[in-house]
C-alpha positions in Angstrom: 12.9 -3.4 -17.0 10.5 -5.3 -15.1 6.5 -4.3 -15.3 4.5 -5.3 -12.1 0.8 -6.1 -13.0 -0.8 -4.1 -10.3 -4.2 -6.2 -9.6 -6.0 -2.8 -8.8 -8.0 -4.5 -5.9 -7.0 -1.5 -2.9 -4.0 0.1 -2.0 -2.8 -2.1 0.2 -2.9 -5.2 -1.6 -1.3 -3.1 -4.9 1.1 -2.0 -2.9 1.7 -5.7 -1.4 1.8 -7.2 -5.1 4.5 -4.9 -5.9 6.6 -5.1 -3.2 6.8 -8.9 -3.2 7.6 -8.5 -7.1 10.7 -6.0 -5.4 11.8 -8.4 -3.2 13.1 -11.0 -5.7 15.0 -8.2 -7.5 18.9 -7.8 -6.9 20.8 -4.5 -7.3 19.6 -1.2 -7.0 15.6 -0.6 -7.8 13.6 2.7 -9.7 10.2 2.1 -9.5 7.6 4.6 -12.0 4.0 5.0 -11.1 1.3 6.6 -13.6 -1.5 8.1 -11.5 -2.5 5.6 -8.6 0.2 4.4 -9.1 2.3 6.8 -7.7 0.5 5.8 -4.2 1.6 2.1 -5.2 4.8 3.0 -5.4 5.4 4.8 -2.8 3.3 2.2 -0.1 5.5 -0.4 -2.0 8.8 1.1 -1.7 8.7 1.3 2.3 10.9 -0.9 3.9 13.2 -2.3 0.9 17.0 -0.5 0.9 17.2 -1.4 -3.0 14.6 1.1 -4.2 17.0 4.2 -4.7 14.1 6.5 -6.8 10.6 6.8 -7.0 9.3 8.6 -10.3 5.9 10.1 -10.5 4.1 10.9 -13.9 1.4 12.8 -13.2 0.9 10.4 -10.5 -0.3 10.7 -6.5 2.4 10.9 -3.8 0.9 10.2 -0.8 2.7 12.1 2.6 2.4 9.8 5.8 -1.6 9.4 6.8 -2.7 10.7 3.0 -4.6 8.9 0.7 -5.6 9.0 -2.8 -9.1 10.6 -1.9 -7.4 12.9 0.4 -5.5 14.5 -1.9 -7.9 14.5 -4.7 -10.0 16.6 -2.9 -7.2 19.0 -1.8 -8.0 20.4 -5.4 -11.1 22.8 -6.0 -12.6 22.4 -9.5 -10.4 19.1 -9.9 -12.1 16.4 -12.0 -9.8 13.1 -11.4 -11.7 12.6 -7.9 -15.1 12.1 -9.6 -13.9 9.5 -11.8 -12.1 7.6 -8.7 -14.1 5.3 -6.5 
């Protein structure tokens, strides 16, 4: 089990970190994202063959052109998107 230390700076650099962490692993790849990062994940899983599963706990999964903010305001009476900046 490998942990990346997601440097929470924007989505794209996250997702950056964590695929560079991916691309020094060998063998077949399962990558877990809590929350934000589930939108890590999947940005950071595009493009590498050895990711076989993505995981989500209660986490954001992003379809192509979707963001967290999009789909935090998908949700009337949701909370999370107040507390996300």
């Amino acid at each position: 089990v490998i942990a990346a230390a997601n440097p929470l700076r924007t989505l794209t650099t996250d997702a950056a970190a964590v695929a560079d962490l991916l691309a020094g692993i060998r063998g077949p790849i399962v990558l877990v994202g809590h929350s934000y990062g589930g939108a890590v994940i999947t940005n950071a899983a595009r493009g590498n063959a050895g990711v076989k599963a993505l995981v989500y706990v209660a986490g954001l999964a992003p379809d192509e052109g979707e963001n967290a903010p999009d789909l935090l305001g998908k949700y009337p009476g949701a909370t999370l998107g107040a507390h996300v900046y």
